[in-house]
N, C-alpha and C positions, 0 to 999 in steps of 0.2 A: 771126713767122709760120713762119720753118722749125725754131724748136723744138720748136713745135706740133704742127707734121707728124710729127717725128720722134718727138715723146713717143706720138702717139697710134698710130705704125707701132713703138712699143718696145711699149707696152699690146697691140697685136694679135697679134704676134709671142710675146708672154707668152701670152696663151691664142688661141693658136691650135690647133686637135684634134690633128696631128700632134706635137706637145711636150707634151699633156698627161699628167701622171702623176698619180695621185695617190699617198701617203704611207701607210700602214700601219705601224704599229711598224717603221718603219726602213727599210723596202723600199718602192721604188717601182713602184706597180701600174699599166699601164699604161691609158689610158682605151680605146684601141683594139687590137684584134689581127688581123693579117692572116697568116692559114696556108691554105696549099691550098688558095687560089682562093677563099677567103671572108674577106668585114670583117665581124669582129665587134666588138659594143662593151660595156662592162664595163657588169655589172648591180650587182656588192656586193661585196664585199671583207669578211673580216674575220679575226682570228687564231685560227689553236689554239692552245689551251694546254694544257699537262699539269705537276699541279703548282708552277704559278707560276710556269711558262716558258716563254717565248714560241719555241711549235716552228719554225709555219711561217704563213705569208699564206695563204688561200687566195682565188682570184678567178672569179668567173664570168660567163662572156662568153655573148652572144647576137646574134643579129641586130638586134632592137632597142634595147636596153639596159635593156628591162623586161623583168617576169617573173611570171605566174602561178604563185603557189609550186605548187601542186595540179598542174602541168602542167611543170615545170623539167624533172621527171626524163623523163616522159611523151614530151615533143616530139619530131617525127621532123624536125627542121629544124639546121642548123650551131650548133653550140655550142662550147665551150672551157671547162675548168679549167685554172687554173693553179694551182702551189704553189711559193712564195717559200720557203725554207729559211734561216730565222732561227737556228738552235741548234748548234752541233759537238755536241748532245748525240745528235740525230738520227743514228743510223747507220744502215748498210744492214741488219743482222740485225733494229733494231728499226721500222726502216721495212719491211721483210718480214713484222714479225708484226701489226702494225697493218694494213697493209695486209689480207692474209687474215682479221684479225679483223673489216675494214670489208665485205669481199667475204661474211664470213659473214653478218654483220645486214643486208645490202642483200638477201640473198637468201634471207632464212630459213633458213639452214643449207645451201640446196642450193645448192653453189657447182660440182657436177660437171659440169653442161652449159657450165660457162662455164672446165673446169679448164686447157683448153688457152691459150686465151688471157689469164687469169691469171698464169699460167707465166712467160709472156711478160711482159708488165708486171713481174713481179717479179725477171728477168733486169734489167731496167734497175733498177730500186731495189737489185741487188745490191753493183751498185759503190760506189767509194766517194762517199760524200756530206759535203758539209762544208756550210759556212755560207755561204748565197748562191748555192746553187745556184738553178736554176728547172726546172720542169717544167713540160711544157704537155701534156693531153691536147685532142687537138681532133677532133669529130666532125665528120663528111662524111657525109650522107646516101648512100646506097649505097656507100660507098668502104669504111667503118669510124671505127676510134678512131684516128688519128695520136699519135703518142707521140714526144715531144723534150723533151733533157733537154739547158740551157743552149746551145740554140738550134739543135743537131743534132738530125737528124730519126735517130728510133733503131726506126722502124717503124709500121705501122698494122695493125690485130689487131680481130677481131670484127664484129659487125652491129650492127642497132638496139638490139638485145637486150641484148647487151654492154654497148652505151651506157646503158642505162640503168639494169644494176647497179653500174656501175663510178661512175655522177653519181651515184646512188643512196646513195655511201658519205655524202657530204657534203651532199646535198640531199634524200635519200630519207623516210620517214617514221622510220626510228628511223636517221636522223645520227649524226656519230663524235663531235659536238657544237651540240648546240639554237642554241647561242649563232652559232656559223661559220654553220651554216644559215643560220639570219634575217639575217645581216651579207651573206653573199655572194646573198641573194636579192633585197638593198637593202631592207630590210623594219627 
């Protein structure tokens, strides 16, 4: 009888929400994320790659842990990306130009109304980056974008608007890639 017990409080203990992660090429994504006063919960996961290596995880959080793709980038409600950093190939000059080339396709070229708070975000991609790092952007309805990079909080920058060129990179209509897209919208 008290094996039982215990097998079945080891079984709940194993999935129970707060320990859950799941797995992605190496990195574990967490099922839940709580920042600034919001729980959110993962929608999809899936990786970049560029040329046959696996850059980084990317995850996307919501309130419910589903997602109308048509509406991901759209929504004026808490959200989160995160990116799992898989590659020492990854550095900050080339996570800078990728970065502005994802702010260019999210916005049709006009990345000027948005160049200040750009700027910004790309101060934190400056530094050095290695393997395993994390970043979280996380939206807050009227607050902005929060930005932490390995679990320091390194600032919040922009409005709605922001938010939605910046989820736009990886969830928008022309994506940094198709495939991240559909993974991270659980699709």
């Amino acid at each position: 009888m008290v094996r039982s017990v215990m097998a079945v409080l080891l079984v709940a203990a194993m999935f129970s929400p707060a320990g859950l992660a799941r797995e992605v090429s190496g990195a574990e994504i967490p099922e839940s994320l709580s920042r600034d006063g919001v729980d959110l919960k993962l929608v999809g996961a899936g990786v970049r790659d560029k040329f046959f290596i696996d850059v980084y995880v990317g995850a996307f959080y919501n309130t419910t842990g589903k997602a109308e793709p048509a509406m991901a980038v759209k929504a004026e409600e808490p959200q989160a990306i995160t990116l799992h950093i898989l590659s020492d190939m990854v550095t900050a000059g080339r996570m800078e130009d990728a970065t502005i080339e994802g702010f260019e396709k999210s916005t049709d070229g006009n990345i000027e109304p948005y160049r200040d708070d750009i700027d910004k975000i790309l101060e934190v991609f400056a530094e050095d980056i290695a393997a395993g790092d994390v970043f979280e952007m996380v939206y807050v309805p009227d607050k902005g974008l929060h930005v932490y990079k390995n679990d320091e909080f390194r600032g919040v920058w922009g409005n709605h608007g922001f938010k939605q060129v910046s989820f736009g990179i990886w969830l928008g209509d022309k994506p940094v890639q198709r495939g991240l897209k559909e993974a991270m919208l659980g699709q």
